[in-house]
LUMBALO-792591 format. One line per field, with one value per residue (C-alpha): residue number from 1; residue in three letters; x, y, z. Coordinates in nm, 2 decimals. Layout:
num: c(NUM,...) .
residu: c(Ala,...) .
east: c(X,...) .
north: c(Y,...) .
up: c(Z,...) .
end
This chain:
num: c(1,2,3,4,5,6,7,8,9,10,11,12,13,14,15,16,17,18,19,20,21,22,23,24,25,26,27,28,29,30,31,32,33,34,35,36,37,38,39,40,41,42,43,44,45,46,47,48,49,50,51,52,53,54,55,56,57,58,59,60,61,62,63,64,65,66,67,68,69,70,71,72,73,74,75,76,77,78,79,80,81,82,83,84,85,86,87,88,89,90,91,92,93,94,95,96,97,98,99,100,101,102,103,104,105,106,107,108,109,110,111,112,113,114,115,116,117,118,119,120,121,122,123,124,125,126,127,128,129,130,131,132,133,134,135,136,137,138,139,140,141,142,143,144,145,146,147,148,149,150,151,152,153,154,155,156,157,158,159,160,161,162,163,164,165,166,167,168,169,170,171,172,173,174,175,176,177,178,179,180,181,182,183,184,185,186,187,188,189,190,191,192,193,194,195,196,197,198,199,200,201,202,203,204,205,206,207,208,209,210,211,212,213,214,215,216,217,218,219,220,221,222,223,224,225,226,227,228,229,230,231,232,233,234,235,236,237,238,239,240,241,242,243,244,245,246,247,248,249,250,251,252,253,254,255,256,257,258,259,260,261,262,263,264,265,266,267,268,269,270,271,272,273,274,275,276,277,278,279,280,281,282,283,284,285,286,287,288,289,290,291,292,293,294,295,296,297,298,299,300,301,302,303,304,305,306,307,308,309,310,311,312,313,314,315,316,317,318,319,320,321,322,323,324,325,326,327,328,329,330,331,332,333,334,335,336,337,338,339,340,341,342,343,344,345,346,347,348,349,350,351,352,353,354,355,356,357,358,359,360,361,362,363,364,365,366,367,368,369,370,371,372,373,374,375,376,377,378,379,380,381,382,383,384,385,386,387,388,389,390,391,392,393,394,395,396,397,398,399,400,401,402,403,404,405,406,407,408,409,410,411,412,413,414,415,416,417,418,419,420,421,422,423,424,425,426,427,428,429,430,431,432,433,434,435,436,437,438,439,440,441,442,443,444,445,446,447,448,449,450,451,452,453,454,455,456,457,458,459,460,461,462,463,464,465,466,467,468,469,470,471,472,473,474,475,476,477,478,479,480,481,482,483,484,485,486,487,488,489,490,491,492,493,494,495,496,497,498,499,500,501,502,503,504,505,506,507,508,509,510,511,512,513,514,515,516,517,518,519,520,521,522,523,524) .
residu: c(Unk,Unk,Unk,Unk,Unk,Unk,Unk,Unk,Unk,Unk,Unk,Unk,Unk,Unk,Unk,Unk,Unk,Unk,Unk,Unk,Unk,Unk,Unk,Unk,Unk,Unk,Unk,Unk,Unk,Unk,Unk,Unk,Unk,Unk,Unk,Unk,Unk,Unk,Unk,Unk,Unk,Unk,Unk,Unk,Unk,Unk,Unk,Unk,Unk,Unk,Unk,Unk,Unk,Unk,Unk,Unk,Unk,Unk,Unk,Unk,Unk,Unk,Unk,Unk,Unk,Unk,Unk,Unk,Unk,Unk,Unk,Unk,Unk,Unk,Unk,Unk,Unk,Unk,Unk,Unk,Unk,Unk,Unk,Unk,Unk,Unk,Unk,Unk,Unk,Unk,Unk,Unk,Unk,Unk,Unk,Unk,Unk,Unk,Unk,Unk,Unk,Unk,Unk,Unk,Unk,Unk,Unk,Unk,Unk,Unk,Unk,Unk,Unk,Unk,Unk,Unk,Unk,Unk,Unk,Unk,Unk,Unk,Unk,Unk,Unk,Unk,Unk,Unk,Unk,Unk,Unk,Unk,Unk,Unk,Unk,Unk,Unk,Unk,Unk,Unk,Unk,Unk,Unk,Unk,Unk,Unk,Unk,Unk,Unk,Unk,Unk,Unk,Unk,Unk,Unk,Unk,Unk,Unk,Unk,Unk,Unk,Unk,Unk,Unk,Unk,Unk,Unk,Unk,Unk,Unk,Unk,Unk,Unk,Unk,Unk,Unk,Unk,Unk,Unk,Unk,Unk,Unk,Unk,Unk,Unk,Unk,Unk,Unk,Unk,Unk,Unk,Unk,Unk,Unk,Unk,Unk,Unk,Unk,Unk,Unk,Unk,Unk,Unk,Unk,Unk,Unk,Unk,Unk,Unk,Unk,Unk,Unk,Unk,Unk,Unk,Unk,Unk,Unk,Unk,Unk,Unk,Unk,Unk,Unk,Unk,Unk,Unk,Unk,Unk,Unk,Unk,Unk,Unk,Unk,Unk,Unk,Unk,Unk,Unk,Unk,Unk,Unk,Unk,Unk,Unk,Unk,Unk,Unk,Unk,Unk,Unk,Unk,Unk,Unk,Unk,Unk,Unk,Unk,Unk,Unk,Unk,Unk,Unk,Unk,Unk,Unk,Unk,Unk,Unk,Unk,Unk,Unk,Unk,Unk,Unk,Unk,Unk,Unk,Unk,Unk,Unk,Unk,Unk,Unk,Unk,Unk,Unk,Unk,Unk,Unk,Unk,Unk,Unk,Unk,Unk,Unk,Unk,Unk,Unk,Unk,Unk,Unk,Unk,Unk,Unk,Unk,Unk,Unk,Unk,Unk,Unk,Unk,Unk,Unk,Unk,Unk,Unk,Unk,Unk,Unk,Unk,Unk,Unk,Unk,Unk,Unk,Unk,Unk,Unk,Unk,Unk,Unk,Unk,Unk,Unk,Unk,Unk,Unk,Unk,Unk,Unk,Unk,Unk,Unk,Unk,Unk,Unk,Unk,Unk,Unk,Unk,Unk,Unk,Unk,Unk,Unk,Unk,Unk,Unk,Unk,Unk,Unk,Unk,Unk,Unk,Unk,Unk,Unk,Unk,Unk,Unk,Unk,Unk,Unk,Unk,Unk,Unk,Unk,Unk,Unk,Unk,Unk,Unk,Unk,Unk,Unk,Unk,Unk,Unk,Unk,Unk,Unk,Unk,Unk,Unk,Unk,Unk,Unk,Unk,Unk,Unk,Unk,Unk,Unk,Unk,Unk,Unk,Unk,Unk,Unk,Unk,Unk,Unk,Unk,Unk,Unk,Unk,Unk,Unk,Unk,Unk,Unk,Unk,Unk,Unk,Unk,Unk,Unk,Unk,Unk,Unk,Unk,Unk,Unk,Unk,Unk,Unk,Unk,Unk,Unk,Unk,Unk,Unk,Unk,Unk,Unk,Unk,Unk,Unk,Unk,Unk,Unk,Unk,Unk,Unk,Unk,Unk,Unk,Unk,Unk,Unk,Unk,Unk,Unk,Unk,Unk,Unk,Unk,Unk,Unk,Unk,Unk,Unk,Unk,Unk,Unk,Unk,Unk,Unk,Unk,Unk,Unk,Unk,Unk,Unk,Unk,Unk,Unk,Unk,Unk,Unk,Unk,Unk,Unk,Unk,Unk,Unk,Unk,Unk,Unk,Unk,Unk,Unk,Unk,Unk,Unk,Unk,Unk,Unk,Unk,Unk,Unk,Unk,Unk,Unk,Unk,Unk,Unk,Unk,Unk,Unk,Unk,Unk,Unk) .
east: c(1.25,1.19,1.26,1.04,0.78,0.74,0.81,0.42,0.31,0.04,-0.22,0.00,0.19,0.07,-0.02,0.29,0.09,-0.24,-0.32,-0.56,-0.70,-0.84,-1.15,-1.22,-1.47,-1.68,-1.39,-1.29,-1.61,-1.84,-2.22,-2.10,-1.98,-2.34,-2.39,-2.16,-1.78,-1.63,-1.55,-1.22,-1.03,-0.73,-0.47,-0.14,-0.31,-0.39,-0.03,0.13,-0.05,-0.03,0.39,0.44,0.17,0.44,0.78,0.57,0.43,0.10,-0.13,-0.49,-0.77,-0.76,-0.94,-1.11,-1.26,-1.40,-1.57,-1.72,-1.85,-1.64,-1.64,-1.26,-1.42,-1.51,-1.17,-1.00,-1.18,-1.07,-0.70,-0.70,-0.85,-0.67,-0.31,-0.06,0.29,0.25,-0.01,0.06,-0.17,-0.19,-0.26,-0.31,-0.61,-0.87,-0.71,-0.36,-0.26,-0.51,-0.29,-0.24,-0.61,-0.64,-0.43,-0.65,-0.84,-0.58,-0.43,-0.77,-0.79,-0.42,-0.47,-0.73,-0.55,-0.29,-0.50,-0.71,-0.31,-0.24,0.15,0.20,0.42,0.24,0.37,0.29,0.33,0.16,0.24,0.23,0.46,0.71,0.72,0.78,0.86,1.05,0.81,0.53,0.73,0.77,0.45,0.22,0.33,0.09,0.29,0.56,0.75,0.74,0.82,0.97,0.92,0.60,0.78,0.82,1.14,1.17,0.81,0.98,1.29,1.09,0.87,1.15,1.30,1.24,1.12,1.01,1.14,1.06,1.30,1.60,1.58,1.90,1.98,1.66,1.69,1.39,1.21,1.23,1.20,1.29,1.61,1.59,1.32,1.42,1.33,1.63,1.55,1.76,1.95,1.69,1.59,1.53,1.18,1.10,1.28,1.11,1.26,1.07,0.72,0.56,0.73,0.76,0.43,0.25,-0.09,-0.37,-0.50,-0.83,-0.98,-0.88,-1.09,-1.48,-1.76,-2.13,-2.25,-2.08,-1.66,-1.62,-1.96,-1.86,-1.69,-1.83,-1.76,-1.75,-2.12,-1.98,-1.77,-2.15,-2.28,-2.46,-2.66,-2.63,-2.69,-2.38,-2.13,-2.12,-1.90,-1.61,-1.29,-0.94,-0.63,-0.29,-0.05,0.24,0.37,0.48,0.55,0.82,0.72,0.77,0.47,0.50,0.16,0.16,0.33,0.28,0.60,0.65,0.63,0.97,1.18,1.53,1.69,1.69,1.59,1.37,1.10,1.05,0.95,0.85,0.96,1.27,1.23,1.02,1.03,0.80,0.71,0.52,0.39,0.41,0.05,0.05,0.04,-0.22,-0.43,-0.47,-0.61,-0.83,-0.99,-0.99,-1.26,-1.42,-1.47,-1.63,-1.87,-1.69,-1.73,-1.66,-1.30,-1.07,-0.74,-0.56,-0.22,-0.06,0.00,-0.19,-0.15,0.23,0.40,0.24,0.46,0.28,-0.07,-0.17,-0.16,-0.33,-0.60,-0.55,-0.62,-0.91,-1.06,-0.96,-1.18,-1.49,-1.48,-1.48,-1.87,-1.90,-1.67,-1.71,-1.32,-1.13,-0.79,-0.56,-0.37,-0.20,-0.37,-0.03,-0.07,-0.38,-0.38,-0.42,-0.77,-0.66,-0.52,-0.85,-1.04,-0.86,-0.95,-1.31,-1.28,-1.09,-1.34,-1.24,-1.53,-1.38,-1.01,-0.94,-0.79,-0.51,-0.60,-0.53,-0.55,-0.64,-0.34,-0.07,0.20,0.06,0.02,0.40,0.50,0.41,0.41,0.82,0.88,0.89,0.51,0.37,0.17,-0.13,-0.52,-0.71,-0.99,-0.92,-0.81,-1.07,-1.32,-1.12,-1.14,-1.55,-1.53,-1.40,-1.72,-1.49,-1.60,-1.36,-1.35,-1.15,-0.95,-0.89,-0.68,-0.77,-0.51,-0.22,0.13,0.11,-0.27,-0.51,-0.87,-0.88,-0.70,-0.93,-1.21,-1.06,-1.01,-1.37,-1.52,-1.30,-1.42,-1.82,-1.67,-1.51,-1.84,-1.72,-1.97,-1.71,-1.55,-1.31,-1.23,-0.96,-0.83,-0.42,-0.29,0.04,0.03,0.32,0.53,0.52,0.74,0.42,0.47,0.86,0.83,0.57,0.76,1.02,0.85,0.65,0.31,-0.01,-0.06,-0.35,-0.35,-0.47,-0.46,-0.82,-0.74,-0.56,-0.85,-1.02,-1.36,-1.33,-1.44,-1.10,-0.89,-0.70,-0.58,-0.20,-0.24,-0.08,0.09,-0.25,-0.47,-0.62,-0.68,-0.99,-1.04,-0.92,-1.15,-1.46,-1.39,-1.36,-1.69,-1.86,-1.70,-1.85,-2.23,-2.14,-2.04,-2.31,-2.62,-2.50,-2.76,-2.52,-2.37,-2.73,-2.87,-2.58,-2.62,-2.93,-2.91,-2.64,-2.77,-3.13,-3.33,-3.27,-2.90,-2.96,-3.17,-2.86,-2.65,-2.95,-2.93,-2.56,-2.55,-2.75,-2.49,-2.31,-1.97,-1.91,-1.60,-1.47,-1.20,-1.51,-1.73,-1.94) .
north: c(-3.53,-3.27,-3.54,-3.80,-3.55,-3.44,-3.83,-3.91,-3.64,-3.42,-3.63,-3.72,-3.42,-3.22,-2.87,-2.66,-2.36,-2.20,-1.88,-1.74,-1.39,-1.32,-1.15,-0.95,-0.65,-0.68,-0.57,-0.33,-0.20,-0.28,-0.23,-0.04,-0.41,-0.55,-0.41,-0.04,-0.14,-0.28,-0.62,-0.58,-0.91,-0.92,-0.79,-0.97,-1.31,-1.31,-1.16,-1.42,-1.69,-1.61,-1.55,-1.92,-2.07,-1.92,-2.04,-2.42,-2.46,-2.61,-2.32,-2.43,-2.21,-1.90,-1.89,-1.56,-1.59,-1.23,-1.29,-1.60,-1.50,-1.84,-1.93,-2.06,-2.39,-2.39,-2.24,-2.53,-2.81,-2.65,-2.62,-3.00,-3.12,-2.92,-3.04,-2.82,-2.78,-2.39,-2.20,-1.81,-1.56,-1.26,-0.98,-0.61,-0.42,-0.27,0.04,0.06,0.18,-0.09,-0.36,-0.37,-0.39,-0.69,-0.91,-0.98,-1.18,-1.33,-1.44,-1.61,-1.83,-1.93,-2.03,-2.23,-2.39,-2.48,-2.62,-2.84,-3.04,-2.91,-2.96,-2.76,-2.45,-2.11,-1.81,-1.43,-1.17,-0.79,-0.47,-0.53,-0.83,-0.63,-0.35,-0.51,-0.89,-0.97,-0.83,-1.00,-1.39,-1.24,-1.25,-1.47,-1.84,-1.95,-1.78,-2.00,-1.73,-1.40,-1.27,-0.90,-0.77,-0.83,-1.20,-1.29,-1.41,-1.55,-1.77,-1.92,-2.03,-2.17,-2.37,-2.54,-2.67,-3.07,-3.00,-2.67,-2.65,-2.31,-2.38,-2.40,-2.08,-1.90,-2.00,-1.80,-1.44,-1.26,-1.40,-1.38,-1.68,-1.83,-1.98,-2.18,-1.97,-1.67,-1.43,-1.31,-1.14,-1.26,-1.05,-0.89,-1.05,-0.84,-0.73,-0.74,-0.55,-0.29,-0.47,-0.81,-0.73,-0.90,-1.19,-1.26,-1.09,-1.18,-1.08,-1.20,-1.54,-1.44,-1.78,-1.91,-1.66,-1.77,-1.71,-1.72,-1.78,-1.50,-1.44,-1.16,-1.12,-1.21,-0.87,-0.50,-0.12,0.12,0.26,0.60,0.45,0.25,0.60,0.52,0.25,-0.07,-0.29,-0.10,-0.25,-0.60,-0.77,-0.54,-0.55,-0.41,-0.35,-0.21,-0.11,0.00,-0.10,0.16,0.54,0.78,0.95,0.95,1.10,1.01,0.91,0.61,0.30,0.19,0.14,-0.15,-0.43,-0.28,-0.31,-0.40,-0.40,-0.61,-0.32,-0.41,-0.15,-0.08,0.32,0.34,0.60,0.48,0.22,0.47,0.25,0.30,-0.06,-0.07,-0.30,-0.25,-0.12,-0.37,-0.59,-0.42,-0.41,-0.80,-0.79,-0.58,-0.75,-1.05,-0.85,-0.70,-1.02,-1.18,-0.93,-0.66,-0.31,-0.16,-0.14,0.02,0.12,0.06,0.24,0.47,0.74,0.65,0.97,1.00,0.90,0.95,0.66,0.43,0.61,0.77,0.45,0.23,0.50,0.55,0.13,0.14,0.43,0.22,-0.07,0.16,0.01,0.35,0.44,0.15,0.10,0.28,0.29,0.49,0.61,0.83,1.07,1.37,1.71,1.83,1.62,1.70,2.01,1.92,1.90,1.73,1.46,1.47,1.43,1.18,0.96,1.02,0.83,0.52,0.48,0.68,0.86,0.91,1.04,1.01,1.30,1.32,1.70,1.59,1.94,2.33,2.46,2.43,2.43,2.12,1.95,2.01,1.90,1.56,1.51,1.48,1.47,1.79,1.91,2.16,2.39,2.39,2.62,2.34,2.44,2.53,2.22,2.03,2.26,2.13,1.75,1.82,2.04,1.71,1.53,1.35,1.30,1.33,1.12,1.39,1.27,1.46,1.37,1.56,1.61,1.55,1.68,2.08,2.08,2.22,2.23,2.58,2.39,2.09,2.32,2.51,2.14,2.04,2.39,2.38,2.04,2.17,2.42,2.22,1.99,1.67,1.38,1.15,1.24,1.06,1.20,1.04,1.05,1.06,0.75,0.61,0.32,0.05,0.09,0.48,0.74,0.88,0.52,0.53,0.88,0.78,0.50,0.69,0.97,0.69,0.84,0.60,0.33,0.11,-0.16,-0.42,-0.48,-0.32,0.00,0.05,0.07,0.44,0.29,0.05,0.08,0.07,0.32,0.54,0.83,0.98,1.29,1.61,1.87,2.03,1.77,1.52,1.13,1.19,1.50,1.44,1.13,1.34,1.62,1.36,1.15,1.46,1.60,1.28,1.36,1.75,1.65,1.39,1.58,1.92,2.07,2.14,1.77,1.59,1.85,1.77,1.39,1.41,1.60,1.36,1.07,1.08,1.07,0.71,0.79,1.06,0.80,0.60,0.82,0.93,0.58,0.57,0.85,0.69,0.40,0.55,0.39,0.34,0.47,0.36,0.68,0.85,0.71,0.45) .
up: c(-1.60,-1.89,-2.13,-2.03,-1.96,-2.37,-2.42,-2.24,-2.44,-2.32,-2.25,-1.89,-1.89,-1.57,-1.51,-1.53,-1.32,-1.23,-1.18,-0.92,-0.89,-0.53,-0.50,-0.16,-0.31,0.02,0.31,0.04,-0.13,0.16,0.06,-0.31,-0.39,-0.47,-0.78,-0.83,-0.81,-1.18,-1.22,-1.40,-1.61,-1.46,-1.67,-1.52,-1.49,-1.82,-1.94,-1.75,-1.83,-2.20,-2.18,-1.98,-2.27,-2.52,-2.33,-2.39,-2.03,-1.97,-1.82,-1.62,-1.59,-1.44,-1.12,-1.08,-0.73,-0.79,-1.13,-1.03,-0.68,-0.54,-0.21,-0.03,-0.03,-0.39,-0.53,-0.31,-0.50,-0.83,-0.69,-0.56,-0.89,-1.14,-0.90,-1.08,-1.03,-0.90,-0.78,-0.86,-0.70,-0.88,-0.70,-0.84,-0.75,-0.98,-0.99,-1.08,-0.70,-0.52,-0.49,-0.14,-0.06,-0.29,-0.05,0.23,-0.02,-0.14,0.23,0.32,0.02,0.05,0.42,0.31,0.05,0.27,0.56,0.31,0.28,-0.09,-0.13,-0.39,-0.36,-0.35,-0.46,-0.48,-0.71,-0.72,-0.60,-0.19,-0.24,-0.46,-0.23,0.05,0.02,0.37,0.54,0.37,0.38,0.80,0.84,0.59,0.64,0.39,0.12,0.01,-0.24,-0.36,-0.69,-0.66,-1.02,-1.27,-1.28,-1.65,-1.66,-1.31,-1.37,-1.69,-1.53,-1.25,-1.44,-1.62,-1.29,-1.23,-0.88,-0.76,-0.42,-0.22,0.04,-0.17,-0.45,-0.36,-0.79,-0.93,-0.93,-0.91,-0.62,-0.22,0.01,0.31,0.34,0.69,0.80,0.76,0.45,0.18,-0.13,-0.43,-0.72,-0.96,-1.26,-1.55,-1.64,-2.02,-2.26,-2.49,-2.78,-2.67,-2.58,-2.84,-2.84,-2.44,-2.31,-2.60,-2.54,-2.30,-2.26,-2.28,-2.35,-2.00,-1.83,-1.64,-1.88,-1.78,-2.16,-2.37,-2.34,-2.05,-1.95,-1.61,-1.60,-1.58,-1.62,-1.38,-1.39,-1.53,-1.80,-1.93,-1.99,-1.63,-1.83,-1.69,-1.99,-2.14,-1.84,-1.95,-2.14,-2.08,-2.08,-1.98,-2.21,-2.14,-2.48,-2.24,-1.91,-1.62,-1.63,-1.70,-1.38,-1.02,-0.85,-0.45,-0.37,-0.69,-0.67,-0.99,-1.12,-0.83,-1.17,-1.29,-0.93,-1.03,-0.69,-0.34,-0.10,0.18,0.15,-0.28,-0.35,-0.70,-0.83,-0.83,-1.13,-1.37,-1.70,-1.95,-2.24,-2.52,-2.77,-3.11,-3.26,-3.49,-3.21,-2.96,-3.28,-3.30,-2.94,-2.98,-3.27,-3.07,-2.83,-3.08,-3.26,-2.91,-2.88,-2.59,-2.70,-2.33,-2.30,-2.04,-2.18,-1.86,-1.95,-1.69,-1.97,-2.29,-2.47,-2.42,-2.70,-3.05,-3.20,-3.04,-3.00,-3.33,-3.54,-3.30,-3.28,-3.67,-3.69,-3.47,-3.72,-4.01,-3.89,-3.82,-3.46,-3.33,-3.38,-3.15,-2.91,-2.54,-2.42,-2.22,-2.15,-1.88,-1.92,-1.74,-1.79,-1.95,-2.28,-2.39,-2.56,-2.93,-3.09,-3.35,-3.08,-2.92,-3.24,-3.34,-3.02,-3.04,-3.44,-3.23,-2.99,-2.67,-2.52,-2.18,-2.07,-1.70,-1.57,-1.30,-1.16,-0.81,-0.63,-0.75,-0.57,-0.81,-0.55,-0.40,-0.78,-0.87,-0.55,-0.56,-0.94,-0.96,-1.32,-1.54,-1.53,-1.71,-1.51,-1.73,-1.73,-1.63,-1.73,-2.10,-2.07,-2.01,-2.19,-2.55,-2.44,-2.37,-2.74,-2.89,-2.73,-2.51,-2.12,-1.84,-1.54,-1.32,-1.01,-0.71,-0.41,-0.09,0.19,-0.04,0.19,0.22,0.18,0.47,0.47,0.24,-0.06,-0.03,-0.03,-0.34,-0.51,-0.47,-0.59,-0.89,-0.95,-0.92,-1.17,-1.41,-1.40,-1.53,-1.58,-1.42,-1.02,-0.86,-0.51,-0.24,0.07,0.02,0.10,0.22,-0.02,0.01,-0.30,-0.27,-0.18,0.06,0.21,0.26,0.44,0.67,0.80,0.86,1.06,1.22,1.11,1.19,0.92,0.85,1.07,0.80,0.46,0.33,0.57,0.27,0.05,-0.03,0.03,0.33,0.69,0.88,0.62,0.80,0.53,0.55,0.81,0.70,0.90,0.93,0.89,1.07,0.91,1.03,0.88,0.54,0.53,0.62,0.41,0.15,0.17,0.18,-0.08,-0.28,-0.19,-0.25,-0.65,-0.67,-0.58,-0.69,-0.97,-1.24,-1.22,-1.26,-1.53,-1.73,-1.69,-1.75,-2.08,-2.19,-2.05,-1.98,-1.61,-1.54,-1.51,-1.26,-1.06,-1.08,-0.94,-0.69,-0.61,-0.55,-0.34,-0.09,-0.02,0.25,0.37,0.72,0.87,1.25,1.20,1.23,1.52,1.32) .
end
């Protein structure tokens, strides 16, 4: 088979795989999805695709069903006439902890798929499907596979099979199927080695993303991260110079792409790896977008300001180049490693102008609770005072109704929020997402989940938030959208927009406000 393959050369040589990201904004985003929520590249699509172009597999298009506005219909005709030998789904969300949302989506165009006859095999892989993969092969019969780590390794050896046959995997590790019917998760396979990052996820294959006429123009900021401008969103791009975190907070589920074990129900914190590339590596990528024209870049690491081995010279490179006078990026970090100006100084030269924030709540004893890893307790707001010294801006994100809080530390989160007066606010409801430890304890208490796949999603109608011991779902989610307004249209907030940003960005944001979400937990 592989033989006479590279004899017909590649002219006959089929598709070894396509890659399809699912796009579901409306269920999830509901009215904000018409022109607020970011359009964001997707990152493991184009890691993947780029690591099976290395290995010598022949790699379509990928389909970005959210990018290009397609239909089920549409995104069928491109699967029949493209007729690979896999189709992989890749399905993260766009945030780091939004994968579940992202599969309802997904689902509906794989039904599809498979009602319009197409033969070949689909498989899965994302957060939901590596946190709990029996479950998932249970109940979606449109889903011929699962992969139960970020899939590297287990794609590869796939694609070099003769015939990929779903119903007979029990040699691959790596992946859950169903042997006679009935779901089994096989041994681990080994996610990718710090030591071989640059050679087996190396980089993104950018040029097999949708285009309208410029490279990633199809994709857009966040309105905050444009400076509220929306000529400033577009092109824009996402970037990640590490993989996972050293931590184990119990409301993330992050670290799902690094499982390296066969249990039924994956809790994150359990496989806290942290990756990197070498700068001299991330370097080259970012050229690449600077040299198409993107100067809006989300640097989508977990903990970007972590390690200064890997940090200070990429940000010393970027400074080199003079790309920082341009370039509009930003970074996360954890409030407890940011407290060097020279750090922060040296971030502003490389381009960052934004550092997201993980505050999560004003009462300390709820913040070390559900952090797990050694935390600092830290003065937040010296903190963020020397990031706004450095002319940095922080996107600061709160999570209301996190286990222990009652209504008097939400309302102690959201005033020190209006104190710290960032120009960028992030507020949730605490969620029991798959893949966390929130999610694991909730099962096994038999607390109320979501009943569907978007009722995971912070902004969708159904959501149903994780009820504390003194707090209602239904609580916690009001206290939450009005917390949004409360930040949005208080008079501190807009004045400082405004004399950062200018009046039509307080319109924006005016504008914004007015979108209300609809929630049936509360009566709409």
């Amino acid at each position: 088979g592989t033989m006479v393959r590279k004899l017909l050369g590649n002219k006959m040589r089929k598709l070894d795989v396509i890659f399809i990201s699912p796009g579901n904004s409306t269920g999830v985003y509901q009215d904000l999805s018409n022109s607020y929520t970011a359009i964001e590249p997707p990152t493991w699509a184009l890691l993947l695709a780029q690591s099976c172009r290395a290995a010598g597999f022949e790699v379509g298009q990928i389909i970005d069903a959210n990018a290009e506005k397609l239909s089920k219909e549409a995104v069928t005709k491109r699967v029949l006439d493209l007729n690979p030998r896999l189709i992989c789904f890749v399905v993260y969300g766009q945030n780091v902890n939004a994968g579940t949302t992202s599969m309802a989506g997904a689902l509906l165009l794989a039904e599809h798929i498979k009602k319009a006859g197409v033969e070949t095999p689909i498989s899965f892989v994302g957060s939901h499907v590596q946190s709990l993969p029996t479950h998932v092969l249970k109940n979606e019969s449109s889903i011929d596979f699962v992969f139960t780590n970020e899939g590297v390794y287990a794609l590869r050896n796939i694609l070099a099979l003769d015939a990929i046959n779903p119903t007979d995997m029990s040699e691959i590790k790596g992946v859950a199927w169903r042997k006679e019917g009935t779901p089994v998760i096989n041994r681990a396979e080994k996610i990718v080695p710090n030591s071989r990052m640059d050679e087996d996820l190396p980089g993104y294959a950018w040029d097999l993303l949708p285009y309208n006429e410029n490279p990633l123009d199809l994709y857009r900021s966040p309105m905050w991260h444009a400076e509220y401008d929306e000529e400033k969103r577009s092109p824009y791009a996402a970037i990640q110079t590490s993989l996972g975190c050293m931590f184990k907070c119990s409301f993330c589920m992050i670290n799902m792409i690094n499982r390296n074990d066969e249990a039924p129900i994956g809790v994150a914190g359990n496989y806290n790896v942290m990756r990197h590339w070498s700068p001299e590596f991330i370097i080259k990528e970012f050229d690449k977008l600077y040299s198409m024209g993107v100067r809006t870049i989300k640097i989508t690491d977990e903990l970007f300001l972590l390690n200064k081995r890997y940090y200070v010279p990429l940000c010393n490179a970027l400074k080199e180049r003079g790309y920082g006078n341009d370039l509009r990026m930003w970074a996360y970090s954890r409030i407890d490693t940011v407290r060097n100006p020279e750090t922060l100084s040296l971030l502003r030269d490389a381009g960052i102008r934004w550092l997201a924030l993980g505050i999560e709540s004003a009462d300390k004893s709820v913040r070390l609770e559900v952090t797990k890893g050694k935390f600092e307790d830290v003065d937040i707001v010296k903190v963020v005072d020397q990031v706004h010294d450095a002319d940095i801006q922080v996107m600061a994100n709160y999570i209301f109704g996190l286990p222990g809080a009652g209504q008097e530390s939400m309302r102690a989160t959201l005033d020190l929020s209006k104190e710290l007066c960032t120009l960028g606010w992030n507020g949730y409801a605490a969620m029991a997402l798959p893949g966390s430890q929130l999610y694991k304890d909730a099962v096994d208490a038999d607390i109320t989940l979501p009943a569907s796949y978007e009722g995971y999603s912070f902004h969708a109608y159904d959501t149903i938030p994780l009820r504390t011991k003194q707090l209602t779902a239904a609580e916690i989610l009001k206290f939450r959208d009005e917390a949004f307004e409360e930040y949005h249209t208080h008079g501190p907030f807009l004045e400082k927009v405004r004399e950062k940003y200018g009046s039509s960005a307080v319109e924006n944001i005016k504008e914004m406000v007015k979108v209300k979400l609809k929630r049936k937990l509360l009566g709409d």
